[in-house]
Steps between C-alpha positions, in 0.01 A plus 500: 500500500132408551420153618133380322372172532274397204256209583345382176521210249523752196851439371418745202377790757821385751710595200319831424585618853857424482496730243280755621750465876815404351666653775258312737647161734139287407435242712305267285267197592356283204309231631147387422424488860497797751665433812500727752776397680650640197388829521553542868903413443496753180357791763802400744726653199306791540409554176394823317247419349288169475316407161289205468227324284145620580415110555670561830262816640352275770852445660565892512412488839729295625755747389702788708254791480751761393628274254496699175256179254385594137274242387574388143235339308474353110189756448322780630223450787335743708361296753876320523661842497274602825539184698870507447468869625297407783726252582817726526639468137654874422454409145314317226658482158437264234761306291462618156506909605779692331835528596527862608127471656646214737879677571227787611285222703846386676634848600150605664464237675877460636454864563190418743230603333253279344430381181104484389215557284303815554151288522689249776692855648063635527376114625760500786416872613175397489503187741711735759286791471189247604727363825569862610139583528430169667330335228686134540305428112842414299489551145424233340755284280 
């Protein structure tokens, strides 16, 4: 049984994943404020798979590295989708996509691959393919 701990206010989208995982132990957090003392207890039950609003990209960071994050966000935004990427988010989905689109977002990512846009995909390829060759430019946001 997978263990995924879903940090967003959203009861609507909270219930579409407990349909989407029935078969999934969710460790839910509703509360209007993030707290990361929160989060860091949630990654001590080792979770699967972490899913959280896209209001919370900036804390990211603060997160275990191999930690397997999809950003979840109310709609679509390529400059949000890339900073989440660049931030170590393995995916960016958006709370209105289609069930079997987001069972599909869930399995790739819990697989280990990553979940993202083509264009974001090309814009992170692009910013690594300038630090190779030694050009410290980043890509601009």
């Amino acid at each position: 049984m997978q263990k995924i701990f879903v940090f967003v206010k959203d009861a609507a989208f909270l219930k579409r994943i407990r349909r989407i995982l029935p078969q999934t132990i969710l460790l839910l957090q509703q509360s209007e404020y993030f707290q990361k003392d929160q989060i860091r207890k949630a990654l001590k039950a080792d979770p699967d798979l972490i899913i959280m609003d896209s209001k919370y990209i900036s804390h990211l960071m603060d997160l275990q590295p191999k930690a397997k994050i999809m950003v979840a966000s109310d709609t679509y935004d390529k400059d949000t989708e890339y900073l989440s990427a660049r931030l170590g988010a393995k995916g960016f989905i958006t709370k209105d996509m289609k069930t079997p689109q987001l069972k599909r977002a869930f399995n790739i990512v819990n697989s280990g691959q990553v979940w993202m846009t083509r264009a974001v995909a090309a814009r992170i390829c692009s910013e690594y393919r300038n630090i190779f060759r030694g050009n410290q430019n980043i890509v601009e946001v």
